[in-house]
N, C-alpha and C positions, 0 to 999 in steps of 0.2 A: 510305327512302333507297337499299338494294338496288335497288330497281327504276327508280328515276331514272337510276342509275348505266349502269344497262342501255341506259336509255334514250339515254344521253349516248356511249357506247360499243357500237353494237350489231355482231351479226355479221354478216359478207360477205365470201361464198367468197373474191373474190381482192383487193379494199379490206380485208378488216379481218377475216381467216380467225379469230382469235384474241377476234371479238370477245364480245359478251355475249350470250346467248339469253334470252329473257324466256317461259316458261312459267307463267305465273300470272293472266294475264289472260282471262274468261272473255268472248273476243269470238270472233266469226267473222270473221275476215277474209281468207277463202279465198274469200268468195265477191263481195268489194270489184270484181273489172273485171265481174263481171254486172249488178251495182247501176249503176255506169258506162257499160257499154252500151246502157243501157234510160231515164237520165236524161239523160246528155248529148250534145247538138247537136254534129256534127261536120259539116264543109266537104266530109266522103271520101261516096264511094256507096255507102257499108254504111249511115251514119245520117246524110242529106245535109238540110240545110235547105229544099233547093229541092224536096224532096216531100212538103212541109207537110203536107196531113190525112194522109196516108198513116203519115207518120214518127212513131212511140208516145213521143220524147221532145221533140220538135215539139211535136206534141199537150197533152203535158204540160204543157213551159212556157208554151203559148198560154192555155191554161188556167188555171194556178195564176197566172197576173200579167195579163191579161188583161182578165177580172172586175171591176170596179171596188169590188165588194163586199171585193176581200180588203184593201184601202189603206183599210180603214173600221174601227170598233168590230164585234164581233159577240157573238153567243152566247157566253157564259160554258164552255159546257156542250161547244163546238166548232162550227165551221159544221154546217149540217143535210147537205150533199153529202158531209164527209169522215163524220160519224155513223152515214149509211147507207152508206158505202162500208165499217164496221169493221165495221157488222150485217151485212151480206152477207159480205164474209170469215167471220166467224167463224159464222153462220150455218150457211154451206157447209160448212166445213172442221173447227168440231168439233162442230155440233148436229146437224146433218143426217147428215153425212159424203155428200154427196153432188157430184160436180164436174158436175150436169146443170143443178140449181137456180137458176133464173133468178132476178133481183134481185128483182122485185115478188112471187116465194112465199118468197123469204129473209124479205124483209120483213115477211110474215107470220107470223113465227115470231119472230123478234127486233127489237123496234121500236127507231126511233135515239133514242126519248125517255128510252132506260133504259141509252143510253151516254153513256159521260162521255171525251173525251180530252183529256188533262194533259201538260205537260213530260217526260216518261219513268214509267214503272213506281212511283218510288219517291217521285216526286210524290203520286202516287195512294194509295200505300198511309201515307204521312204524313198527307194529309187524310182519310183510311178511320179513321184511329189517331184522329185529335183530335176526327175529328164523332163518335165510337161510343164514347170510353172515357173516364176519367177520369184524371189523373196519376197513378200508380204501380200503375195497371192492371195485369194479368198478361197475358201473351201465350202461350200455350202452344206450340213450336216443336220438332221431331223434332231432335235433333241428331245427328251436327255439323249447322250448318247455314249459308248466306250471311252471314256476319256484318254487312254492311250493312245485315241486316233491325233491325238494333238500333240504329242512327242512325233508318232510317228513320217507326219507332215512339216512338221517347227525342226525341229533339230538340227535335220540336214537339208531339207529346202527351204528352210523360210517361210513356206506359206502358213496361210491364219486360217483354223477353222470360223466359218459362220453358223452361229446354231441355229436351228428354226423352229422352234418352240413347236408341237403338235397339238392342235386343241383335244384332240380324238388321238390320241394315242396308240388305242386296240383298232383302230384302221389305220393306221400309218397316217404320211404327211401326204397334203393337198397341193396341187398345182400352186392355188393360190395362195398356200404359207409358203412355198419357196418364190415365189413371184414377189412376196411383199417382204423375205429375207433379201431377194437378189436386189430389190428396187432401194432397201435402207442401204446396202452395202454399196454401192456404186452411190449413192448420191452422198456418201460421206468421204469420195475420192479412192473406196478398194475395187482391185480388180479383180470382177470372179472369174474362178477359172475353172473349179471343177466340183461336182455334185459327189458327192459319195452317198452310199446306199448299202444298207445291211439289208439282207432279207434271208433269213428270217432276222427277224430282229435283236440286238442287244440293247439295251437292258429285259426289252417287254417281252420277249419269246414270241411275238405277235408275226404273221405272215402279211404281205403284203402284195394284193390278187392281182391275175395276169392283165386285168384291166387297166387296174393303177399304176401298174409299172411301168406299162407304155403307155398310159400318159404322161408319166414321170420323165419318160429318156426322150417323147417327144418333145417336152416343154425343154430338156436340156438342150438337145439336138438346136431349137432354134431358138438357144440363147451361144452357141455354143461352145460349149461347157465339153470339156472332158469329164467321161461318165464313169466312175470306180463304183460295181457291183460287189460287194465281199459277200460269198452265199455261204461263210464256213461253219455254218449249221444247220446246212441246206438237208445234211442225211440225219438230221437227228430231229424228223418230224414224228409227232407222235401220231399214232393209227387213226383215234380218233379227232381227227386237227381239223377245226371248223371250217377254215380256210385251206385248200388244196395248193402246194408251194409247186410253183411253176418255175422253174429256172428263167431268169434271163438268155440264154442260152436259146431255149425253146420258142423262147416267145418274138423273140428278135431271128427265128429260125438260122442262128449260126452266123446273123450279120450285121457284126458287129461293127464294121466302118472302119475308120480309123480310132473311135473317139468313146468304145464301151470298152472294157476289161475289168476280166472277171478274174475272182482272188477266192482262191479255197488254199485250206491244208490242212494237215493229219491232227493238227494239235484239237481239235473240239470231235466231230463225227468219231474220229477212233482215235481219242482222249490221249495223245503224243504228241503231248506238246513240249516234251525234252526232246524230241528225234529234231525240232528244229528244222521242219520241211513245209514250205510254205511252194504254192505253186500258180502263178499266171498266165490264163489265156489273153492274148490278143490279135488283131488281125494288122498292126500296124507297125511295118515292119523296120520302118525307122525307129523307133521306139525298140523294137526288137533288140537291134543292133546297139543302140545307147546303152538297154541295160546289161547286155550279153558285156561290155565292158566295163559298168557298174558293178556285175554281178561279180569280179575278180573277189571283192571283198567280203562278200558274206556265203562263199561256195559250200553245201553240203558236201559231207564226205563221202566220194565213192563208193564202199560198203555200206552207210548209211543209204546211199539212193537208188541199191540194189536190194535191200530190205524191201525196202518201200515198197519196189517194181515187184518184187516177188507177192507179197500182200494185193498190190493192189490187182493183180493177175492172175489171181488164186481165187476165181468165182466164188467157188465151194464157203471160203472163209469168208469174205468179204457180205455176202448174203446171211451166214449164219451171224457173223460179229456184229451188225448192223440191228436185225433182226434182236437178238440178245440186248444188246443196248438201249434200244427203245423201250423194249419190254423193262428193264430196270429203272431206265427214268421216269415212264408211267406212274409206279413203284412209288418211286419218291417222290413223284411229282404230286402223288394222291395224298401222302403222309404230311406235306406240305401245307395241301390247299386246304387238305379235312380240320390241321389244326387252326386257321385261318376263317376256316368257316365259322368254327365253333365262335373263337372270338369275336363274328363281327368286324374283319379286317376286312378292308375292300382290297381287293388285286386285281390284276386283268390276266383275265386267263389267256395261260400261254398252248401257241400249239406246237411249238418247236423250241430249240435249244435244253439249255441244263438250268435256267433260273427261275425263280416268280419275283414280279415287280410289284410289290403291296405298301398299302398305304395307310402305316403308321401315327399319322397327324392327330388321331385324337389322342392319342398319348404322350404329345409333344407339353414338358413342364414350361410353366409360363415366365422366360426367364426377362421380363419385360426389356428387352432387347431384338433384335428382328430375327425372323421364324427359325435363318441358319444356326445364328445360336442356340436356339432352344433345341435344333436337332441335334447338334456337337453336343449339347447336354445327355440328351436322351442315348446315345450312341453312348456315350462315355458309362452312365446308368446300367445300359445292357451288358456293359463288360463289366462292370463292377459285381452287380450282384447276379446276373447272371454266367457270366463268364462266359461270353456269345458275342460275336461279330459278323455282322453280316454288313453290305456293301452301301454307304446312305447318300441319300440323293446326289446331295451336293457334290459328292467325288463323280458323279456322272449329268453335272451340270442341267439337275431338274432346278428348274424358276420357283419350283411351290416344295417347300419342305417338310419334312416328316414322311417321303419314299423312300423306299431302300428292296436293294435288290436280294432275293435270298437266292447262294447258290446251292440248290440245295443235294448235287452229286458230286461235291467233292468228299463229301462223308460216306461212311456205311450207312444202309440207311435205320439200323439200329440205333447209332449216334445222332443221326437226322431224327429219331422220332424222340431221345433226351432235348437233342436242342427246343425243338419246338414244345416239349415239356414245360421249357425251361422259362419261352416266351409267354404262355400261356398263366403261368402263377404270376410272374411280371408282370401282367396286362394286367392282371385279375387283382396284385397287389394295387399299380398304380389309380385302379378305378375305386378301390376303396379308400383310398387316402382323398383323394379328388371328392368323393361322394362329401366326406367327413367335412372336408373345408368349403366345402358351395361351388366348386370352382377347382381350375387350375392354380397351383400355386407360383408365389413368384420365386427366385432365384435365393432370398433369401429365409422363405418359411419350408425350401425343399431342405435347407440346411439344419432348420427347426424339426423337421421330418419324424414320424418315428418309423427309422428306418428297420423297425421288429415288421413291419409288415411284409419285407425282403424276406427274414429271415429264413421260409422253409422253401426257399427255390433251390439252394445249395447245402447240402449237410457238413456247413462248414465249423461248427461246434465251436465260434467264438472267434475262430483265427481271421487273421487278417494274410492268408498266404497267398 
């Protein structure tokens, strides 16, 4: 309800200075007028109709509507033109790593028989769950972690995520915390069934090195585990990222068995996440076939998956869009971590994706009740006098509370550097009140409060709107 609220009320510098900033949404939409530039038809002479083959979003829509094949039934499985448009993308970009690779030796390295494209990511990974597990399967899951991964496994297969706590976070999880996740889970009667793995990572933006990961698919391999790789922030590494993101793809040189599959799609790297195109490699062709009959109910639309093919087939764009993107989340990512710094906030620096994972806890009020409370406090706090929501632990099932995830490119990052304005008088209020009282206060002397300390974070001139 917080974030409707947001929604219903947002910020703008001179309409609505006062308004709400919504930090919890893990989209990119910094990079929404490049996406616009490259699809749609305008009457001006930067992207004119009147230079038909020439103009790349011409082209496109001549193309995706065109065809008379797309107005028809088709492949379960996706058209064969967007399948070999997903091979070639991901071919180049995480098997190869090569931007020379022409389509036809892409092709020879990723066939479009062994991709699947579905309504979004999560499409995907629901019929991954129900063709491979049984109901109250176990999922083994590094936490904190995307909390959607647990609709997206629960709903229609039944299976149960298991989390595994990370000691070390900013290095991913250890052999031996999924060995002592998989050893609790089976001795209380669950049946693991399958590993899932982010890299780069969600919540932390953290990378996870080509070392670890095959030791990671080896220790699944022989427990095994069906291995779900999601790399869908795999192009959204930053230049300078401490860690170098290796695909699974790469590291597993393309061989994948029956028992790895890999899960990308357009909604994070190139921020379309309404186009609803989520797309799966794997080599296991029974599974192929399960979901190619699963996939009837969540099929992209023919036009929509001739977009795509045209995009992702469009070197020239796809280089520059990617390229631009980075460069913008750098951006924010600096405005981010700089206000952060100043505070005193610890985070773990991220080298990839669109968030920072920072940790809040000393400004958690003492609501002498257990820590989640006091952080539903503090969350509720930030909306009130700040009028800021960003993403806190417990919705991504962190064990130690007062984390919260900032997204910080769903905003302009003019709005992004009011938000973190916004936190930084907050912090700076709540440490003066704390100074004053020797301590944390409890639940009922925050109510005793004088909340004039708030006051100059919003120029709200008394109102309670």
């Amino acid at each position: 309800s917080l974030f409707f609220k947001c929604l219903g009320d947002p910020y703008h510098a001179t309409d609505n200075p006062d308004g709400h900033i919504a930090l919890c949404v893990a989209e990119n939409r910094l990079t929404l007028p490049l996406l616009k530039d490259r699809l749609v038809v305008t009457g001006d002479s930067g992207n004119s109709i009147t230079k038909k083959g020439k103009d790349p979003a011409f082209v496109t829509m001549r193309d995706s509507f065109n065809n008379s094949g797309v107005y028809c039934y088709g492949p379960h499985e996706g058209l064969l033109r967007a399948r070999e448009a997903v091979a070639y993308f991901i071919a180049k970009n995480f098997l190869l790593c090569d931007t020379t690779v022409t389509k036809d030796e892409a092709l020879k390295h990723i066939s479009p028989d062994n991709v699947l494209i579905s309504a979004g990511a999560g499409s995907i990974l629901h019929y991954l769950f129900y063709a491979l597990g049984e109901p109250g399967d176990g999922c083994l899951v590094p936490s904190p972690y995307y909390a959607a991964f647990e609709n997206d496994m629960g709903s229609i297969a039944g299976c149960q995520p298991i989390g595994v706590p990370m000691q070390h976070p900013e290095r991913g999880p250890t052999v031996e915390e999924l060995e002592a996740g998989y050893q609790k889970a089976t001795k209380e009667g669950q049946t693991v069934r399958f590993l899932l793995l982010t890299n780069p990572n969600n919540p932390f933006g953290v990378i996870c090195d080509e070392e670890l990961m095959q030791q990671l698919i080896d220790w699944a391999k022989s427990k095994k585990l069906h291995i779900v790789v999601d790399e869908i922030y795999g192009m959204s590494v930053r230049e300078n990222a401490s860690t170098k993101f290796t695909s699974i793809l790469k590291i597993l040189n393309n061989d994948l068995g029956n028992d790895v599959h890999f899960v990308w799609a357009m909604s994070k790297d190139f921020g379309a996440s309404g186009f609803r195109i989520g797309t799966l490699l794997t080599h296991n062709t029974k599974l192929m076939k399960a979901l190619g009959n699963l996939n009837a109910f969540s099929l992209v639309s023919h036009p929509m998956q001739l977009i795509m093919a045209s995009m992702l087939l469009d070197d020239d764009f796809t280089s520059s869009f990617l390229g631009k993107s980075r460069d913008m989340l750098q951006q924010s990512y600096d405005v981010c971590t700089q206000a952060l710094d100043r505070l005193n906030i610890p985070y773990i620096p991220a080298d990839a994706g669109i968030f920072v994972y920072a940790d809040f806890s000393s400004l958690l009020p003492d609501t002498n009740t257990d820590g989640f409370d006091a952080e539903a406090a503090l969350t509720q706090m930030l909306f009130q006098y700040c009028r800021l929501l960003m993403t806190p632990g417990a919705a991504q099932r962190d064990h130690r509370p007062g984390h919260y995830r900032i997204c910080y490119a769903w905003q302009p990052i003019d709005v992004l550097r009011v938000g973190m304005q916004r936190i930084e008088k907050f912090s700076s209020a709540m440490q003066r009140i704390k100074d004053a009282n020797g301590g944390p206060l409890s639940a009922a002397q925050w109510k005793q409060a004088d909340m004039a300390e708030f006051s100059d974070i919003l120029n709200l001139s008394g109102s309670n709107k």
